[in-house]
C-alpha positions as CSV (number, residue, x, y, z in Angstrom):
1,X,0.0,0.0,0.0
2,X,2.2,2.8,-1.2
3,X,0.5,5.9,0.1
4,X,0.1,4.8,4.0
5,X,4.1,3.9,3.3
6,X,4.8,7.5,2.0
7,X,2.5,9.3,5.2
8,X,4.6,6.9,7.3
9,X,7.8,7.7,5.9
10,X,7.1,11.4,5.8
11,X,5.7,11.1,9.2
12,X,9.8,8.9,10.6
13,X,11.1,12.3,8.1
14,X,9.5,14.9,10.6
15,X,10.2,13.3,13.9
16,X,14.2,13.3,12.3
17,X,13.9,16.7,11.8
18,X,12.6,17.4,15.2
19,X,15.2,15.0,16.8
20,X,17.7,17.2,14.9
21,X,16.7,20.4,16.0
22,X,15.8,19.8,19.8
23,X,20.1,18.4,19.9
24,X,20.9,21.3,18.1
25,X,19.1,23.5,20.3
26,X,20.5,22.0,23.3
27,X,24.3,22.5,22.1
28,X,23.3,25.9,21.6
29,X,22.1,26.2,24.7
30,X,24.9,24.7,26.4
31,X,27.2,27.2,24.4
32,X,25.6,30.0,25.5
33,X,25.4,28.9,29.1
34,X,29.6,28.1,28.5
35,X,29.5,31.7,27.0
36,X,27.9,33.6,29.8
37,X,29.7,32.0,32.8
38,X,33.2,33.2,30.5
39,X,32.0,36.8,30.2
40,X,30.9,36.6,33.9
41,X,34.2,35.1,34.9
42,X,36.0,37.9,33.1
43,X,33.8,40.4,34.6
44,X,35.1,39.3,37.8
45,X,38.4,38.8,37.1
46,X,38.3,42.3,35.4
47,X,36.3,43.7,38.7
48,X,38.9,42.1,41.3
49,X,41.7,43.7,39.1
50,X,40.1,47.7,38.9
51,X,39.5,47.0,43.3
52,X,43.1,45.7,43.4
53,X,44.3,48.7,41.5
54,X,42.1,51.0,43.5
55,X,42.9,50.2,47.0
56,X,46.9,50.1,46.0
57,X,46.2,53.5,44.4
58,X,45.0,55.0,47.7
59,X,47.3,53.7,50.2
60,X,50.1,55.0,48.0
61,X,48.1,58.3,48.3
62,X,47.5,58.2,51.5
63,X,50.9,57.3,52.3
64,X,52.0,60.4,50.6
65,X,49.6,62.4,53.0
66,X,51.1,60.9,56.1
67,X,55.3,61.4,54.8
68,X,53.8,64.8,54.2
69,X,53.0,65.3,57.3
70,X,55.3,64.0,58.9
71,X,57.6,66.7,56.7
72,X,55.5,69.4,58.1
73,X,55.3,68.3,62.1
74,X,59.0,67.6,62.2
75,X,61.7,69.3,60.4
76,X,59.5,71.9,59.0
77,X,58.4,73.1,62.2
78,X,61.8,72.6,63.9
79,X,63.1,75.0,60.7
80,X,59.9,77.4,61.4
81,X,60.7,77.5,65.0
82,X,64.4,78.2,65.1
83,X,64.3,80.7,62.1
84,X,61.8,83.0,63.9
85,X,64.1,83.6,66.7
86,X,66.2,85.3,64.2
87,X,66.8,89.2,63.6
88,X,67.8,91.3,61.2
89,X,68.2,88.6,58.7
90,X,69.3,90.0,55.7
91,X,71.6,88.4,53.0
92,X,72.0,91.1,50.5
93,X,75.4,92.2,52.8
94,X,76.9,88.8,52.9
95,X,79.6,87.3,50.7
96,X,79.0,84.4,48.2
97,X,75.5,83.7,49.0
98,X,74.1,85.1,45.2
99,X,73.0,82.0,44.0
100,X,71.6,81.0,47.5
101,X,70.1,84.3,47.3
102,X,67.8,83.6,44.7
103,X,65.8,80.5,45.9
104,X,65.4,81.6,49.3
105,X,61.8,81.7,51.0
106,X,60.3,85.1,50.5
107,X,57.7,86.5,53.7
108,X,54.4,85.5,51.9
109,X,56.1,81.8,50.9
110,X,56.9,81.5,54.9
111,X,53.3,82.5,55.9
112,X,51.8,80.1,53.8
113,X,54.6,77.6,54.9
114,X,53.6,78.2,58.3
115,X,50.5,77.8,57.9
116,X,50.2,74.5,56.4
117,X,52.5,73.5,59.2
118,X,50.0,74.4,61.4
119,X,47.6,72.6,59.7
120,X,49.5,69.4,59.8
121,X,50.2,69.2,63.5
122,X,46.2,69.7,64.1
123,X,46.4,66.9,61.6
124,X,49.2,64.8,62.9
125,X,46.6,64.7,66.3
126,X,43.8,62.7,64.5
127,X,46.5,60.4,62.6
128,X,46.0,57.8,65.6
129,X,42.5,57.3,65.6
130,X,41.7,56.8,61.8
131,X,39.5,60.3,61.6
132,X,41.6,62.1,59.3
133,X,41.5,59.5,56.0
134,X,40.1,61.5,53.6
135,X,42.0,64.6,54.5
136,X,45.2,62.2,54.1
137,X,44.0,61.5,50.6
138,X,43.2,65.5,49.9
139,X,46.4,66.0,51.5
140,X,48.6,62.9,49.3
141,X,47.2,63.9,46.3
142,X,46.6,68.2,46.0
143,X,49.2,70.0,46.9
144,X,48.7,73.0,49.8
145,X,46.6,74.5,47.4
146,X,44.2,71.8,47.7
147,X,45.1,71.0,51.3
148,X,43.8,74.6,52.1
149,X,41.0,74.8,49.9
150,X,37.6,74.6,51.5
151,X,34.8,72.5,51.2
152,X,31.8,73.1,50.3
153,X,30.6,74.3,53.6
154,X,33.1,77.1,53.7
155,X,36.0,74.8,56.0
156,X,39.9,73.8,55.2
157,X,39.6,69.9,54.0
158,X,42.5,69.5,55.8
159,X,41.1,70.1,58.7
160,X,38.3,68.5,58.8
161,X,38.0,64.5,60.1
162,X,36.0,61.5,59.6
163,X,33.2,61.0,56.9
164,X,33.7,64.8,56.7
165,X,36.9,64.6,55.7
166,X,36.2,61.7,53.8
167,X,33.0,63.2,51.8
168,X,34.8,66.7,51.0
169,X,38.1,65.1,49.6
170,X,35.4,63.1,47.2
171,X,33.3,66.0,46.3
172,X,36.6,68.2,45.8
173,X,37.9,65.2,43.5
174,X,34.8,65.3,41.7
175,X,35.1,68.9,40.8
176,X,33.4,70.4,44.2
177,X,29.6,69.3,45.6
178,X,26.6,68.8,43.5
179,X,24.9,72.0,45.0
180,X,27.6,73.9,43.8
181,X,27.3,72.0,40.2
182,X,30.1,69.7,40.8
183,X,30.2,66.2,40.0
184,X,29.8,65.8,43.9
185,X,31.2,62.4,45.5
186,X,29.9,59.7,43.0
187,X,32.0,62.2,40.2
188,X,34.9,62.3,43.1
189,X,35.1,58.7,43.8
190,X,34.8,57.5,40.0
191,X,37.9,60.3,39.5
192,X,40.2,59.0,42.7
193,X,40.0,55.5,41.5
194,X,40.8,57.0,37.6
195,X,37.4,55.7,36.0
196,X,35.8,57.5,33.8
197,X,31.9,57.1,34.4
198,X,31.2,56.0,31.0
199,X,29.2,53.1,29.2
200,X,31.1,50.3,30.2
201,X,30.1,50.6,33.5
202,X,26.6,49.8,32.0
203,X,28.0,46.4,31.5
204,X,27.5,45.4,35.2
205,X,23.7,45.9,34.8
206,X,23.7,42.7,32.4
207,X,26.3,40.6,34.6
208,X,23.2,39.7,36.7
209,X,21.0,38.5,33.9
210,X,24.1,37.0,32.0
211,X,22.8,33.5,32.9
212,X,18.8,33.7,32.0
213,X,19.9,34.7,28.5
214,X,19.3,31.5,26.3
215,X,19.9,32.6,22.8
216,X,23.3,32.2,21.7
217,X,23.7,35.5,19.7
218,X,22.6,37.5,23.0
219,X,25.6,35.2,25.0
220,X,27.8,36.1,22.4
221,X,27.1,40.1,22.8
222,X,27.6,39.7,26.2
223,X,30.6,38.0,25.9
224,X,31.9,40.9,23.6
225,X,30.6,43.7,26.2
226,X,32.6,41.4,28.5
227,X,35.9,41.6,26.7
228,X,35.3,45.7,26.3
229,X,34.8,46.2,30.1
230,X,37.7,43.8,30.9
231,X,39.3,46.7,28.5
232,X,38.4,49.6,30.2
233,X,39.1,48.3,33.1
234,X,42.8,47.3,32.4
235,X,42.9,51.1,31.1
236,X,41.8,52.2,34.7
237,X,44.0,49.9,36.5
238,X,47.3,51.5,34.4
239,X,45.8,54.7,35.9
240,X,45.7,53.8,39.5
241,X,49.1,51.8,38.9
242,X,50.4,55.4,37.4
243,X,49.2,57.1,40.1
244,X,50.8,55.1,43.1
245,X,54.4,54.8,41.2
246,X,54.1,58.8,41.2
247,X,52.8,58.8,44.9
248,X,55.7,56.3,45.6
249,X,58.0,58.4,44.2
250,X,57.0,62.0,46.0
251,X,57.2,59.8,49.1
252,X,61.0,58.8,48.1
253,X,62.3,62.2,47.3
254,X,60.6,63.6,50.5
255,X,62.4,61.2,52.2
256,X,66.1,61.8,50.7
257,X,65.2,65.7,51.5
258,X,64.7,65.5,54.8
259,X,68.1,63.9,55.1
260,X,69.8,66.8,53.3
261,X,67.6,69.3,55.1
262,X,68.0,68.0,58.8
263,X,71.6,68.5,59.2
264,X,71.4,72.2,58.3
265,X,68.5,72.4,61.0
266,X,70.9,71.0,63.4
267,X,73.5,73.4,62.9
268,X,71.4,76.4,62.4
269,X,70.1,75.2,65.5
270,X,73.8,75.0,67.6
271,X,74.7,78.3,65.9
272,X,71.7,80.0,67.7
273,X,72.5,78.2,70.7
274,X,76.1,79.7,70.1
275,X,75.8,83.1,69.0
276,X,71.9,84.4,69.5
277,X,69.4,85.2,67.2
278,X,71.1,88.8,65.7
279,X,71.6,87.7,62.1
280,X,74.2,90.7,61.7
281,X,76.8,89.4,64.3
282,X,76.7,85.8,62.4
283,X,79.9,84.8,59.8
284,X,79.6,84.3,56.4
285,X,79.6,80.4,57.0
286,X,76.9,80.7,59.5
287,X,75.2,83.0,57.4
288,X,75.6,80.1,54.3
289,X,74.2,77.5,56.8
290,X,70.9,79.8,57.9
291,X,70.6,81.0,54.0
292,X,70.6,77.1,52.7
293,X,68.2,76.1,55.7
294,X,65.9,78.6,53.8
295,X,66.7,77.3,50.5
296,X,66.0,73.6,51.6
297,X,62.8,74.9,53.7
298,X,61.8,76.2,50.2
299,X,62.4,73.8,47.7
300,X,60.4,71.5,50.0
301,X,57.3,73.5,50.3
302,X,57.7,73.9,46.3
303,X,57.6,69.3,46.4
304,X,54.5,69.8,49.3
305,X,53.2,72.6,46.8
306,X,53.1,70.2,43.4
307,X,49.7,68.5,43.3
308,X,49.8,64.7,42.0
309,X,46.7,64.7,40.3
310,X,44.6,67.4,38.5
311,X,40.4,67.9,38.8
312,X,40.1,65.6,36.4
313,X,42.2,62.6,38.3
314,X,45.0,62.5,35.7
315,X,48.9,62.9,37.1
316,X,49.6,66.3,36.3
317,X,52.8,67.3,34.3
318,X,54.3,69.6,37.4
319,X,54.5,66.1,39.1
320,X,56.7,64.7,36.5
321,X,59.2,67.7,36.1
322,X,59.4,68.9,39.9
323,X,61.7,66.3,41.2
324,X,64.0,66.5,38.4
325,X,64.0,70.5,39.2
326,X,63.8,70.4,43.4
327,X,67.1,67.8,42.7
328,X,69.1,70.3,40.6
329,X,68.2,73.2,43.2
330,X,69.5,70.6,46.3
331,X,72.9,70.1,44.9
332,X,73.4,73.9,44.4
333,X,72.2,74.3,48.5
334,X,74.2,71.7,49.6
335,X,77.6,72.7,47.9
C-alpha cells in the first residue's frame, strides 16, 4: 500500500527533523550557558583587578599624605621654629650667598609655609584614631593649594575629620559638591580610582541577567561587552598603577630631603644656641648655613606645593618635572 508507506515515511522524516533540531538547540544552549559564565568570569576577574588597583592607588596616596606630614610636624616646624628667633636677617650684605640668594623663602612663601605647618600638626593629632582619612588622601594627592581649599561648607579639608573629611576630599575630587554644580562624591570617587563614568560601567547591569539569556547570539554580545569592560578596566588599572608609582615616588624624594635638610636644621640650631638670634653678628659660613636652611625649607614647600593629580584625576605634568627641578636646586644648596 504505497500511500500509507509515504505518510509513514514522511511522518519517521518529521520526527528526524525534530530530533535534529531539539540536539541542536541543546548544544546551543549549552554554548551560550559556556559563554555567559566566561563573560561573567571575566567580569570578575576584570572587577577584582580595577579593586586591586584602586585600594593600591590609595594607600600610596595616603601614604604620601602621612610622609607629608610628617615633613611638616618635624623638620619643617623645627626650621619654622628656630628661624623666627632670628633678627635682622638679611643676606644682600653677605659674601657668596648670590645663587643661594635667589631661591630663598620670600615673607608670603613663609606664611603660607607656616601655615600648612599648622595645619598638619592639628592633623598629625587625628592620625592615631583613623579620623583624618580622607584629608590624608586630599592631602597625598593636592598640593597646599588643595590641602587649604575649603569644602563646600566654607572649612579647610584639611582640617576636617571622619566621613567629613572623607565626603569633601570626594566631592573636591569630583570637581566640588553637587549643590555647587560639581560632580559631587559619586564624580569624586569615579575620579580618585581614575574611572571614567562611561558606558562600560553599564556592562555590570547585564552581569546579573548573564545566565537567564538562552539565545546564543545575546551570550555572544555579552561575551563581547565582557571583553570591552575587561578593556576599560585594564585602562583604569594602568591609571591607578600610574598614580601610586608617582605617589611612591614624592614619598622617596621627600624622604632623601629630609636627610639633606636635617643636618642644616641641626647646625642652624647650635649656631643659635652659640651666638643668638642677631643675624648681623653671624659669619659668612653661619650666614651660608641659615641661608641654605631657607633654601632647603623652600624647595620642599615647592615638592609639598606640586599636586599629584589634577580635577580631572590624571597625574599632572608639574608632578613629573618637579623632582628633576627640586634635585638640581638641592645640589646647588648643599655645595
Amino acid at each position: 500500500m504505497p500511500i500509507p508507506f509515504l505518510f509513514i515515511a514522511a511522518g519517521v522524516g518529521t520526527g528526524l527533523v525534530g530530533v535534529g533540531k531539539s540536539i541542536k538547540a541543546g548544544i546551543d544552549q549549552k554554548e551560550a550557558n559556556d559563554t555567559n559564565s566566561a563573560a561573567e568570569y571575566k567580569i570578575d576577574h576584570a572587577k577584582e583587578m580595577i579593586n586591586t588597583s584602586r585600594k593600591n592607588c590609595g594607600n600610596a596616596i595616603e601614604t604620601l599624605g602621612r610622609r607629608k606630614i610628617a615633613v611638616l610636624d618635624g623638620s619643617m616646624k623645627t626650621f619654622i621654629t628656630e628661624f623666627e628667633k632670628l633678627n635682622h636677617v638679611e643676606l644682600s650684605d653677605s659674601t657668596g650667598l648670590n645663587e643661594l640668594q635667589k631661591m630663598v623663602l620670600d615673607k608670603k612663601t613663609f606664611a603660607d609655609l607656616k601655615e600648612l605647618q599648622g595645619m598638619a600638626s592639628s592633623m598629625a593629632g587625628g592620625l592615631a584614631s583613623g579620623a583624618m582619612a580622607g584629608a590624608l588622601t586630599a592631602f597625598g594627592a593636592y598640593g597646599a593649594a588643595g590641602a587649604l581649599a575649603t569644602a563646600s561648607t566654607g572649612t579647610a579639608i584639611a582640617s576636617l575629620s571622619g566621613a567629613a573629611a572623607t565626603n569633601a576630599t570626594l566631592a573636591f575630587f569630583g570637581g566640588g559638591s553637587l549643590a555647587a554644580g560639581g560632580l559631587g562624591m559619586a564624580g569624586g570617587t569615579a575620579v580618585l580610582g581614575g574611572l571614567v563614568a562611561g558606558p562600560a560601567l553599564a556592562v555590570l547591569g547585564f552581569v546579573v541577567g548573564a545566565k537567564a539569556s538562552k539565545n546564543l547570539d545575546a551570550a555572544n554580545a555579552n561575551w563581547a561587552k565582557a571583553k570591552e569592560f575587561e578593556e576599560e578596566m585594564k585602562a583604569a588599572a594602568d591609571v591607578c598603577n600610574g598614580i601610586r608609582r608617582r605617589s611612591a615616588m614624592f614619598n622617596r624624594f621627600l624622604i632623601r630631603l629630609q636627610t639633606v635638610f636635617d643636618p642644616m636644621l641641626y647646625e642652624m640650631t647650635q649656631i643659635i644656641k652659640e651666638k643668638g638670634t642677631d643675624f648681623r653678628k653671624f659669619n659668612d659660613d653661619e650666614k651660608k648655613c641659615v641661608a641654605s636652611a631657607m633654601s632647603m625649607a623652600g624647595a620642599i614647600k615647592a615638592v609639598l606645593d606640586t599636586p599629584i593629580l589634577d580635577d580631572d584625576g590624571n597625574l599632572t605634568k608639574e608632578s613629573r618635572t618637579i623632582i628633576e627641578s627640586t634635585q638640581k636646586k638641592v645640589e646647588a644648596i648643599a655645595v
